[in-house]
BALOBA-1460 file (C-alpha; in Angstrom, 3 decimals):
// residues 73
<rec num="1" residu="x" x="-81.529" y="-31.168" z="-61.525"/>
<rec num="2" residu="x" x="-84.121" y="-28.722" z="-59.043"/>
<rec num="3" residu="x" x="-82.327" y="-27.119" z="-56.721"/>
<rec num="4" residu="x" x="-84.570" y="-25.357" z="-53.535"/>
<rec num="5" residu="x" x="-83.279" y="-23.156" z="-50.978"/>
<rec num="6" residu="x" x="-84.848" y="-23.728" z="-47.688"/>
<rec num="7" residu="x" x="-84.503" y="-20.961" z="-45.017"/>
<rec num="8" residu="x" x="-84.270" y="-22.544" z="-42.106"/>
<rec num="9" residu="x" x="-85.529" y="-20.497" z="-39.107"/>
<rec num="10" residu="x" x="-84.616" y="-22.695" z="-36.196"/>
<rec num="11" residu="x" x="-82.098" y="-25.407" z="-34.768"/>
<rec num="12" residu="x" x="-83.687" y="-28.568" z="-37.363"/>
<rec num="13" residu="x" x="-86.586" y="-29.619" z="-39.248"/>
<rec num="14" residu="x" x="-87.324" y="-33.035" z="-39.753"/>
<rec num="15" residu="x" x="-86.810" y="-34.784" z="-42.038"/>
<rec num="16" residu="x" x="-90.570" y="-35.968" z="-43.368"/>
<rec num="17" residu="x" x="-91.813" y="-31.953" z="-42.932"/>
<rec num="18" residu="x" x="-89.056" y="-30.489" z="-44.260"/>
<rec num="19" residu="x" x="-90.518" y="-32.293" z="-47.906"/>
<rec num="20" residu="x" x="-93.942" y="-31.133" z="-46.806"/>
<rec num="21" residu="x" x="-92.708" y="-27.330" z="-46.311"/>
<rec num="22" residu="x" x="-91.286" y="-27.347" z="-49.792"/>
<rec num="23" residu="x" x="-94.245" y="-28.767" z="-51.257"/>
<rec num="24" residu="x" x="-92.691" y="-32.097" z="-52.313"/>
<rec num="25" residu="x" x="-95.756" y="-33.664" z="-50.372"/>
<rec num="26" residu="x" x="-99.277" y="-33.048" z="-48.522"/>
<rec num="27" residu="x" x="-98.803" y="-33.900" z="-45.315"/>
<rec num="28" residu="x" x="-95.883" y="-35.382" z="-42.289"/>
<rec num="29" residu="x" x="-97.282" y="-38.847" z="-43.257"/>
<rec num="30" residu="x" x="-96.812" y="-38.299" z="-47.170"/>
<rec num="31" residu="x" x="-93.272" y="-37.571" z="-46.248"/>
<rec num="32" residu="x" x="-92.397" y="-40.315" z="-43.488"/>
<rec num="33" residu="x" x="-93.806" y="-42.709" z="-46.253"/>
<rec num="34" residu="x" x="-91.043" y="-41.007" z="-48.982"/>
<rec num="35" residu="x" x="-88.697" y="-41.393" z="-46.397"/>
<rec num="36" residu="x" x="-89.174" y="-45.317" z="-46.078"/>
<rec num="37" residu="x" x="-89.490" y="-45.782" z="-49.614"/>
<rec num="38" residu="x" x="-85.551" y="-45.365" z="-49.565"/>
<rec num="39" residu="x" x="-86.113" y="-42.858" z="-52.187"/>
<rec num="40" residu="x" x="-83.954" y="-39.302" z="-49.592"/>
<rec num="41" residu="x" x="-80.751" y="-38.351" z="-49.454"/>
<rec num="42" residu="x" x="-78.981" y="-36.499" z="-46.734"/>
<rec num="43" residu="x" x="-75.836" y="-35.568" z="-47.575"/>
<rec num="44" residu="x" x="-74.897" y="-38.145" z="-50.401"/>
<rec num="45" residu="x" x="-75.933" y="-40.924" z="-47.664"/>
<rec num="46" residu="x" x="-79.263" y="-42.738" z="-47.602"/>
<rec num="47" residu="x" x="-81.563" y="-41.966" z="-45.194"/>
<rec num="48" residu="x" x="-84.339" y="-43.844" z="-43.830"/>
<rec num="49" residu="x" x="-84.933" y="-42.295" z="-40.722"/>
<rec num="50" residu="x" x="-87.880" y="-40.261" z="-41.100"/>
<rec num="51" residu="x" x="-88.225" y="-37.391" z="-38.147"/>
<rec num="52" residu="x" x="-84.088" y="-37.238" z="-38.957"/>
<rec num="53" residu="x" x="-83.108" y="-33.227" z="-37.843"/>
<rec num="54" residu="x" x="-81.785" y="-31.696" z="-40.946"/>
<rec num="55" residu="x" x="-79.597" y="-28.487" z="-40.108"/>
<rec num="56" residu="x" x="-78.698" y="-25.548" z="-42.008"/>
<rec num="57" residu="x" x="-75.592" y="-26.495" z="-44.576"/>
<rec num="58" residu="x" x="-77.258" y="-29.961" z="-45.493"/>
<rec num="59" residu="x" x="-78.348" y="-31.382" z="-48.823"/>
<rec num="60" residu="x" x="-81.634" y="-33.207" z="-49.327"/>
<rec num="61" residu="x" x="-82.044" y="-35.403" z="-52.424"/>
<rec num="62" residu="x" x="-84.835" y="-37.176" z="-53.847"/>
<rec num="63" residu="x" x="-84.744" y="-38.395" z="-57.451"/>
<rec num="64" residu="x" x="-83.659" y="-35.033" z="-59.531"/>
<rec num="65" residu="x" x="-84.311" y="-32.331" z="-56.187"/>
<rec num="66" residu="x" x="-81.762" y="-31.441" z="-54.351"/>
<rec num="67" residu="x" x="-83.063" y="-28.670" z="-51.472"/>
<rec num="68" residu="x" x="-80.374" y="-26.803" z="-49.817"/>
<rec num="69" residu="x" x="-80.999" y="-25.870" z="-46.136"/>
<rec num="70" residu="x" x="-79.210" y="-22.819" z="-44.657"/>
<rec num="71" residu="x" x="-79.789" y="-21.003" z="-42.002"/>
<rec num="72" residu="x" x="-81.701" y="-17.321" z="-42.084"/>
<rec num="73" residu="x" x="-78.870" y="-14.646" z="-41.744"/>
């Protein structure tokens, strides 16, 4: 499995540009269509909602990725 660390430097990204800010996509509407497919994880739990906030200490998944969100120390 990929594993990316994403430094978060705010309260949340969402969802569908948080998988266009690690390159797992080209655009918002790449990743809100991702997001539908049923295809992300948060947390172990699929998620479908795609402008979701994702804070630092949460786990992204899709298919063999897992991105790791933390917060910038």
């Amino acid at each position: 499995m990929q594993e990316i660390e994403f430094e978060l430097d705010r309260d949340y990204v969402e969802l569908n540009q948080l998988l266009k800010l690690v390159g797992l996509c080209d655009s918002g509407g790449a990743g809100k269509a991702i997001v539908a497919s049923g295809a992300v994880s948060v947390d172990g739990v699929q998620e479908l909602r795609k402008t979701c906030k994702i804070h630092a200490g949460q786990v992204v998944q899709i298919e063999d990725i897992a991105i790791h969100v933390r917060a910038i120390d």
